[in-house]
N, C-alpha and C positions, 0 to 999 in steps of 0.2 A: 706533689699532691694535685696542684692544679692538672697539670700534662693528665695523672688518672682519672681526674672527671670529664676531662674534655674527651678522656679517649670512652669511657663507659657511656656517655651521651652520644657520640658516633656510633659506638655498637647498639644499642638501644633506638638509633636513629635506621639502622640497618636492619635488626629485626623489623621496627613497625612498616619499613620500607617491603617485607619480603613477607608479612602478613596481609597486605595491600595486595602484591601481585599474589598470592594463593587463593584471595577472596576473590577479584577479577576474572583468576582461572576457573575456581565453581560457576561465577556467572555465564560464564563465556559457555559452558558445558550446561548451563538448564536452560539458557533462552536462547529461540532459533531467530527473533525478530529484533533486523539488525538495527532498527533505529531504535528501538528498547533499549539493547545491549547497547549502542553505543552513547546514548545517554547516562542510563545507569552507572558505567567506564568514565567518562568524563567529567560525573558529579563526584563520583570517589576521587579523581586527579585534583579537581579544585576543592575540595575538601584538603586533604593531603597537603597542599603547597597553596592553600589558601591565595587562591586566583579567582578573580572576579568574573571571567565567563572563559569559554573555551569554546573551540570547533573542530572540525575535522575537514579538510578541503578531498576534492578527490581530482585525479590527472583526467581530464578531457586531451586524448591522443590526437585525434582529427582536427581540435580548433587549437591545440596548444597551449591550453590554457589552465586556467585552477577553478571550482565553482566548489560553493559550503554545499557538502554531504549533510552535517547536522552541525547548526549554530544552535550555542546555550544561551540562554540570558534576554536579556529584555529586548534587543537590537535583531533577536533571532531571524524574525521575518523579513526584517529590509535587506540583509544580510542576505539571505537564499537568491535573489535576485543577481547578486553580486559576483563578477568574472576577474581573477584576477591573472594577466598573462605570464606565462611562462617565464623564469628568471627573474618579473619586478617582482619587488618587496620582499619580506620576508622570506616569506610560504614559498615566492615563486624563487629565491633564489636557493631554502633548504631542496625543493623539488626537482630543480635542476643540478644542483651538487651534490646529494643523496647524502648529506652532512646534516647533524643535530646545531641547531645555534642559539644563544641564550644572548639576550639583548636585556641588559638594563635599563639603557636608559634612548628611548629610539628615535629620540629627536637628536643624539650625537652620532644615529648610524645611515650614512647616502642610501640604505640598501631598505629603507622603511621608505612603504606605499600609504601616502597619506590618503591616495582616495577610497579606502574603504572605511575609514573615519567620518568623509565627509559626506558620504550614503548613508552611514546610518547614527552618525552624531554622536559617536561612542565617543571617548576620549582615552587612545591608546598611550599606556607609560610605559611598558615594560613586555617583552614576549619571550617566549620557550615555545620554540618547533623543532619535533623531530619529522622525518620523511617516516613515512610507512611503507617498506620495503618485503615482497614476496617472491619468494623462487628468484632472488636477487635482480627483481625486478623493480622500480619506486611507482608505488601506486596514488601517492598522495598525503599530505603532511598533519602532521594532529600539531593544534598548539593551545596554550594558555596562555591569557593577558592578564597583566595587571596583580601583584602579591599587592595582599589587601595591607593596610598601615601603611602605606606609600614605602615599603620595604621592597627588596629586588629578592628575583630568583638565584639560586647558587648551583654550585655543582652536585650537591645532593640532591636537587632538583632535578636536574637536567640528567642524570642517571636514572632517575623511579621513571620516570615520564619517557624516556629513550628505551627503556623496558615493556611500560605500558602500552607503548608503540608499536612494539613487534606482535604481542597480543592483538593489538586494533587491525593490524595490515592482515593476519591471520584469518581474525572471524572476519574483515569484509570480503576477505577473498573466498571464503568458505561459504558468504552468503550469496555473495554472486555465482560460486557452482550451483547453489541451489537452487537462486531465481533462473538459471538458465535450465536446470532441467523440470523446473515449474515452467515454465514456458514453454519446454518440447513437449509436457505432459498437456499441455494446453491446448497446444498447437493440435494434436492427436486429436483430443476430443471436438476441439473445434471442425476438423475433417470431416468428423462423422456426422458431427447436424448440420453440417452443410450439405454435406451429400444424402439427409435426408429432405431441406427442404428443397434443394432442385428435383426431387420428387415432383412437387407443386409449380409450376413456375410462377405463380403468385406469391408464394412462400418466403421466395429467392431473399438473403436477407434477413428474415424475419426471426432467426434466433441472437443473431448479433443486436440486433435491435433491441431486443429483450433483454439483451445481457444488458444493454447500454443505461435502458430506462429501471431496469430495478438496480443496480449499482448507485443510480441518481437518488433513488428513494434509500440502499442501505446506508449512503453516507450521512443522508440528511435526518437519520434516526438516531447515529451516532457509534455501527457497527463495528466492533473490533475488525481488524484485520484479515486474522484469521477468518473471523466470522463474513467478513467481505469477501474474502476470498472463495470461501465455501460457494456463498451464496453468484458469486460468477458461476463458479462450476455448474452450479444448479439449474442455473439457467440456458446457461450454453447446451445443455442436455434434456433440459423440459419437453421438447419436443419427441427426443431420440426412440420414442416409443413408437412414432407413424411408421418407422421401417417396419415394422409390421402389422400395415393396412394397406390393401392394394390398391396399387395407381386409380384403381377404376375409379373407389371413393374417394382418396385425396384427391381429384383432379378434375372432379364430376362437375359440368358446367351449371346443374339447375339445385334446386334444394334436393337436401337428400334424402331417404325413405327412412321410414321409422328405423325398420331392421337397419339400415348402413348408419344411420347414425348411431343405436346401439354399438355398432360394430366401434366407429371413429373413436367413443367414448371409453374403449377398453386401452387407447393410447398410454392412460397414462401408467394403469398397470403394468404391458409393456416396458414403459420405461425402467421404471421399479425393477422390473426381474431382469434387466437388461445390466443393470449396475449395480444390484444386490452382491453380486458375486465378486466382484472388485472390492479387496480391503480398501484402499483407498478411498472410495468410492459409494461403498454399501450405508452410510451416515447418512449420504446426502439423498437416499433414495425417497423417504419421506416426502423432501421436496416435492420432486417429480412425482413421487403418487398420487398427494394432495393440491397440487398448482388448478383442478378446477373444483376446487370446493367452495363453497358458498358461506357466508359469515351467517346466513339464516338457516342453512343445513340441507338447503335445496340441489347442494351440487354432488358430483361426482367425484370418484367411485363409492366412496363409505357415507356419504353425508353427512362427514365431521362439522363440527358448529363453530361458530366463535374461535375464541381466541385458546382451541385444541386445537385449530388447523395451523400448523408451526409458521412463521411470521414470515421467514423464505419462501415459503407456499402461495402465502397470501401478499406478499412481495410481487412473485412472480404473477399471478393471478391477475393484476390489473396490470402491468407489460405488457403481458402478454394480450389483454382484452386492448390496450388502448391501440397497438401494433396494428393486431387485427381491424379494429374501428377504422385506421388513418392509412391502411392500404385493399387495393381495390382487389377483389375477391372475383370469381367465375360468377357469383348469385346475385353479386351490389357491387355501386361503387363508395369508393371509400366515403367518409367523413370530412368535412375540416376542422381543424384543429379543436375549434370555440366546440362545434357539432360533440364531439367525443369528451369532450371537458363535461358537456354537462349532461352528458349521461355515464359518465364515471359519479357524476355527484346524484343524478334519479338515482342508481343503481346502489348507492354508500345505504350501508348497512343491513343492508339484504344479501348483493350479491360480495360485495366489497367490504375491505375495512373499513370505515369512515376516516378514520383517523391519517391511516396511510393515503387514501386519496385525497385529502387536503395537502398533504406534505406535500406529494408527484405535482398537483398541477401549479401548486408554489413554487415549486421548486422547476419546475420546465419552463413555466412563465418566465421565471429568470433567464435561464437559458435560452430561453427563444429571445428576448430583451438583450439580450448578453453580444447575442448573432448577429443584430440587425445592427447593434452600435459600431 
């Protein structure tokens, strides 16, 4: 009788085990953002085998070493910092033996790295890591510390979790195809607004710059990801509409005539039909059409108002004006710094957000603070 319960709780222990990996599978198949996904994965683990926090390390080839991909739990942040070399510890010696290991108790094992305790003041009892292994290659170990009730991890542990594993080494390796062909998709567009601002030799520069300063501003509003990403895109390409205005006007050393300045101001249209036709691409066209409207309704091309002219627009809209302010032109010389600060702030709520030019010069202030230390 006993032997049938124990053996119906094992089978009942193996179902909820292989409901676990089916739910992991759906997730792993709707979210493409891996540090989502791999949070989401690793809160189901410590759920599951009731472990007080977990990580994921990834293999640095060139320094030989292990660095947290994403640390859980309260220690998260000190922990990112943290290098742990090849072979010590735990992590470094599942890493280099491409073997799953389950430690009790880790003050009886030589092979436990007490310095990542003493950075960030965790108190390690107990660990489970497997290697995360692709195309029979070890990319990097996933583990859990700590079964909460001063209780230790078991072999039914150390089997869902050596599962969950192969899952985690899969979707990182699938995110990294796709950060890299996000980056050659990058790299492409980047090409092209470079090679339109060497148009200008003033220019030179001036969309990475933009890309640089409204990145500064989508973080500090608290942009998704995705939405950050976009909004690169958008920037990197604000411009790409001058390829079709000629040199004569982009590069005209005095002020320019009513008619060429009509002309310069059909730019961002340009843009617009430039990237309209790219699925990819055609979303973010708004941007670019709208990056010189006016928050009073005084700008170009539609004279959209307020807060109709989409936030990536008006994002890029003061990059773009402070860029131009703090580098020297054919007509002026540049500004400094304080000089363009406080005509972003004359300029708040007319030509600018108000709101968003408080955040930029807060937030560059820092950054310029940040340099000098």
């Amino acid at each position: 009788m006993k032997y049938l319960k124990s053996r119906i709780r094992s089978l009942q222990k193996k179902i909820k085990n292989l409901e676990i990996l089916i739910d992991t599978t759906m997730v792993f198949s709707s979210i493409l953002d891996i540090d989502e996904l791999l949070n989401i994965v690793l809160q189901k683990a410590e759920e599951v085998m009731e472990a007080e926090v977990s990580s994921v390390f990834r293999i640095d080839e060139k320094k030989n070493d292990l660095y947290f991909f994403i640390a859980r739990g309260e220690v998260g942040k000190e922990a990112k910092a943290i290098r742990v070399p090849m072979g010590k510890g735990i992590v470094g010696w599942v890493a280099q033996h491409g073997k799953p290991l389950l430690v009790p108790d880790v003050t009886k094992d030589r092979r436990w790295f007490k310095g990542v305790d003493k950075k960030t003041k965790f108190v390690t009892r107990s660990i489970l890591a497997v290697p995360l292994i692709t195309k029979g290659k070890i990319i990097g170990v996933a583990e859990v510390l700590n079964k909460k009730g001063n209780r230790r991890f078991n072999k039914d542990d150390l089997e869902l979790f050596a599962a969950l594993g192969n899952q985690i080494a899969i979707a990182i390796e699938n995110a990294s195809l796709y950060s890299e062909l996000d980056e050659l998709f990058k790299s492409s567009i980047r090409s092209i607004s470079e090679a339109v601002d060497a148009k200008d030799p003033y220019t030179r520069g001036h969309s990475a710059r933009v890309v640089e300063y409204s990145l500064l501003m989508g973080e500090a509003v608290g942009l998704s990801k995705d939405d950050l990403n976009n909004l690169e895109i958008s920037a990197i390409l604000h411009d790409v509409g001058k390829i079709g205005v000629p040199d004569s006007i982009l590069g005209k050393p005095g002020k320019l005539t009513t008619q060429e300045y009509e002309y310069m101001k059909k730019h961002p249209e340009f843009g617009a039909g430039i990237i309209q036709p790219i699925d990819r691409l055609k979303k973010l066209s708004p941007n670019v059409l709208y990056h010189h409207e006016r928050i009073d309704g005084n700008g170009y091309p539609t004279g959209l108002k307020g807060k109709r002219i989409p936030l990536p627009a008006r994002i890029i809209c003061i990059a773009d004006s402070y860029d131009a302010m703090t580098t020297d032109r054919p007509y002026r010389k540049k500004k400094n710094i304080r000089a363009a600060f406080e005509e972003l702030h004359r300029c708040s709520g007319t030509q600018f957000d108000p709101k968003l030019v408080r955040i930029f010069v807060t937030e560059l202030e820092k950054q310029i603070l940040y340099q000098s230390t």
